[in-house]
N, C-alpha and C positions, 0 to 999 in steps of 0.2 A: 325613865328606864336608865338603870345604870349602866357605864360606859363600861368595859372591859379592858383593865388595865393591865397592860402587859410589859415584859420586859425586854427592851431591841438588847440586837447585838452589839458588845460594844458600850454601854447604857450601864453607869456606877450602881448600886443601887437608892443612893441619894436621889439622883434622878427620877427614878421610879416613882417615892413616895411622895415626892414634890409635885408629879403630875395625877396622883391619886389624889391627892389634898384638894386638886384645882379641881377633879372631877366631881369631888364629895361638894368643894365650895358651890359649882356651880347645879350641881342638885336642890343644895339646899334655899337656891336661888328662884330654882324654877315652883316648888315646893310655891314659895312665898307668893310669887308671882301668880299662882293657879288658885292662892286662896284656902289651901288646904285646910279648913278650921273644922274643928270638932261639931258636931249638930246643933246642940246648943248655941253656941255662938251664931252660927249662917241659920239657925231659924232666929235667933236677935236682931240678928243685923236686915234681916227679909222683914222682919217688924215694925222695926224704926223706920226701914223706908216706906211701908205701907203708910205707917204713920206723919212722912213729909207728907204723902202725896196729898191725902184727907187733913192732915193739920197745920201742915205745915206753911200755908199761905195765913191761915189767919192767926198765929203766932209770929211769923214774920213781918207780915202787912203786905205779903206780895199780892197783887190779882192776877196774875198770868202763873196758873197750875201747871201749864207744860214745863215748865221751869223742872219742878219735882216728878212728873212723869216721866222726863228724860231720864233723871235716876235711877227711876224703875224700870223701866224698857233697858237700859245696862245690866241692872240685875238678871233681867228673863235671861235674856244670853249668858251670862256671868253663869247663873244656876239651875238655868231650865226653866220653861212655862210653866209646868204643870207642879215642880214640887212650890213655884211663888204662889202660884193659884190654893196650894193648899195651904201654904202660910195665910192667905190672905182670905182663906174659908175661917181660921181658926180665930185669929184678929178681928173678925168684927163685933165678937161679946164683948172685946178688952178695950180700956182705955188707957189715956199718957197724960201724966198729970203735968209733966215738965218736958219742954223741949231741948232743955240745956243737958238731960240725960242723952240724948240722942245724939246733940253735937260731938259731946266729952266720948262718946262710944267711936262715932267716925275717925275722932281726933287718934284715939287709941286704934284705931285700925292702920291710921295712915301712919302715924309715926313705927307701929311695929313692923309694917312696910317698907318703909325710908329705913328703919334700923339693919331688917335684914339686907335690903340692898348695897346697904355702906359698908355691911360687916362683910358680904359678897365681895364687893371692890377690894375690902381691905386684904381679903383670904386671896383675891387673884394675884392682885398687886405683890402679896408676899411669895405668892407660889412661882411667880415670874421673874419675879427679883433672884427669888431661891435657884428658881432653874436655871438662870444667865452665869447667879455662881457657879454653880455644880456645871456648867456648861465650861465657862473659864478653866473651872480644875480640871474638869477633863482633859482640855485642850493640853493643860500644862502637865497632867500625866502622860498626854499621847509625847509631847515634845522634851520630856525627860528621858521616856521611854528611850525614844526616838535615838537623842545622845547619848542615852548610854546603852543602845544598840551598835552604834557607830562606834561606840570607843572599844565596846568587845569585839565588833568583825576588824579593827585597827592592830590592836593588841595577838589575836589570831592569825592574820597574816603576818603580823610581824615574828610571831612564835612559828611558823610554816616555815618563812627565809630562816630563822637560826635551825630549824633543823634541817634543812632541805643542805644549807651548808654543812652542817654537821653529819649527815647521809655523804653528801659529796669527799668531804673530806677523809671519812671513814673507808669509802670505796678506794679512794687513792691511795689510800695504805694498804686497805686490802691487795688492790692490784699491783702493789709494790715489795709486799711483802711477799705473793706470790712467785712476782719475775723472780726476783732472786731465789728462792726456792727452786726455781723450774731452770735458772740456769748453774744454781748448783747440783744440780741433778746431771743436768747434762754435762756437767766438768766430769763428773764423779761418770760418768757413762763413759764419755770420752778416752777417759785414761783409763778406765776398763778396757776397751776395745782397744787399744793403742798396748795394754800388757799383754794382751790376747794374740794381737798381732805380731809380737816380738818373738811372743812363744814358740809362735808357728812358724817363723821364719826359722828359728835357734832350731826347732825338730827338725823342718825341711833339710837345713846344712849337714844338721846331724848325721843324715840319712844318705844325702847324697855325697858329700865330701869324703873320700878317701885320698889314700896314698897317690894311688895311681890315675883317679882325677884331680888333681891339682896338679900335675905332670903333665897332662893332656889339656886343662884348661890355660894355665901357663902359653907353651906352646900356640893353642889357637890365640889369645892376647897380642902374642908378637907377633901371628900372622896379620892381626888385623893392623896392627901400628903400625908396619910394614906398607901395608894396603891404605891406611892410612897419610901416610909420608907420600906414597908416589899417588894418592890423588890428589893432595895439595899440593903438589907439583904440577902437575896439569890443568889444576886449576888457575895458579898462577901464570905459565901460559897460554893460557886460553888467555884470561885476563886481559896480559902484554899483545895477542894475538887481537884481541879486541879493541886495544889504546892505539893500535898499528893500522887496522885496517876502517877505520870510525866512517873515510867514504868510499866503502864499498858499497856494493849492488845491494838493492834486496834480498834478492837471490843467493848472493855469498853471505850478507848478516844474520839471514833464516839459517842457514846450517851451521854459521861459528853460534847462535845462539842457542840449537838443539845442544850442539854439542857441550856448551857452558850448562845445560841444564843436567842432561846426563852425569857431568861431573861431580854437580853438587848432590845428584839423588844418590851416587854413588858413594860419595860424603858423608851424607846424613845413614847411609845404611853402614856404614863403618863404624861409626860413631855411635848409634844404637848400640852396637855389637860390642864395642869397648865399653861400654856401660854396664851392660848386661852382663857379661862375662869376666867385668873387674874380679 
């Protein structure tokens, strides 16, 4: 029966037919081995041994016939009782003029035997030779493979960092190019707002500035300068009234120091009002 040859995954096709060759070699081994010979022949050869068993001691000179009966009895197994038995119905008309036919017959059995078994050896021998190369190249296409997988995932990471730089770098301009955009933007907002606000101060004056306010605004100015001069005056004595009395009570530095406080709030509302009012 023949083997079914398939192909693995992975498996050149070299491979493949190397191990079909080994399959067909060792077929044709077994072929050999089982005797597969045409009818003609396996009824010759059932004949010549009929013909040891009956002639064959007294053309040798043997006396002990178990000798060639053993022959025979391999045959029945070899090819069955019953088709020897009919060999051996058919052979008793016939005779053998020569023994040396019979020898030269086995000789040619055994050696076509020996030939296909060596020629077996030899078909193995080469199909395993065969496969251990194809085995080798394999290996040295997985490990080619292999490196030059490695030098392209090398090469790709090395092309990821130059652009992954070149991303980066491109972002930095972006986000540079932008700032400045966005703070010329707001210059240009800025001194909008800032003409806008001039505007509206220049209509406000417009509006309220007359004759007879700036005569009136005048007037309260020097009131406040006024008011201004004599509380910096009493600031100034509180002061000296302060540097004067440094050990006094509690009691007494709690009210010089209301009173130093009221001076200044009084201060600072003067000064507001000369601001305002310039």
């Amino acid at each position: 029966m023949s083997k079914l040859v398939g192909r693995r995954i992975g498996e050149p096709p070299e491979l493949v037919e190397a191990r079909k060759e080994y399959y067909q070699a060792q077929e044709a081994f077994q072929r050999a081995v089982e005797v597969s010979l045409p009818d003609q022949r396996l009824h010759r050869s059932l004949r010549i041994a009929e013909a040891l068993v009956e002639h064959g001691p007294e053309v040798l000179g043997v006396s002990n016939k178990e000798t060639c009966e053993l022959g025979s009895s391999e045959l029945k197994k070899e090819y069955g009782s019953a088709q020897l038995m009919n060999v051996q119905e058919m052979m008793k008309n016939q005779s053998y003029s020569s023994f040396q036919d019979t020898v030269q017959f086995w000789e040619f059995l055994s050696g076509d035997t020996i030939r296909n078994a060596e020629e077996f050896e030899r078909s193995v021998k080469a199909a395993v030779d065969r496969a251990d190369v194809l085995q080798s190249e394999q290996e040295e296409v997985k490990r080619m493979e292999w490196n030059r997988r490695c030098e392209l995932t090398s090469l790709l990471v090395a092309q990821a960092n130059e652009l992954t730089e070149l991303l980066n770098e491109y972002a930095v301009g972006v986000h540079h190019e932008s700032t400045n955009e966005e703070i010329k933007w707001l210059q240009e907002m800025a001194r909008t707002v800032a003409a806008k606000l001039r505007a509206l101060k220049a209509q406000v004056l417009a509006d309220t500035y007359n004759q007879d306010a700036v005569s009136a605004l005048r007037k309260a100015r020097a009131e406040v300068e006024a008011s201004l001069r004599e509380a910096h005056s009493k600031l100034e004595a509180a002061q000296l009234r302060s540097r004067q009395y440094d050990n006094l009570s509690n009691t007494d530095f709690k009210d010089i120091a209301e009173e130093y406080e009221q001076v200044l709030d009084r201060i600072k509302h003067l000064t507001w009002s000369k601001t305002n009012l310039h």
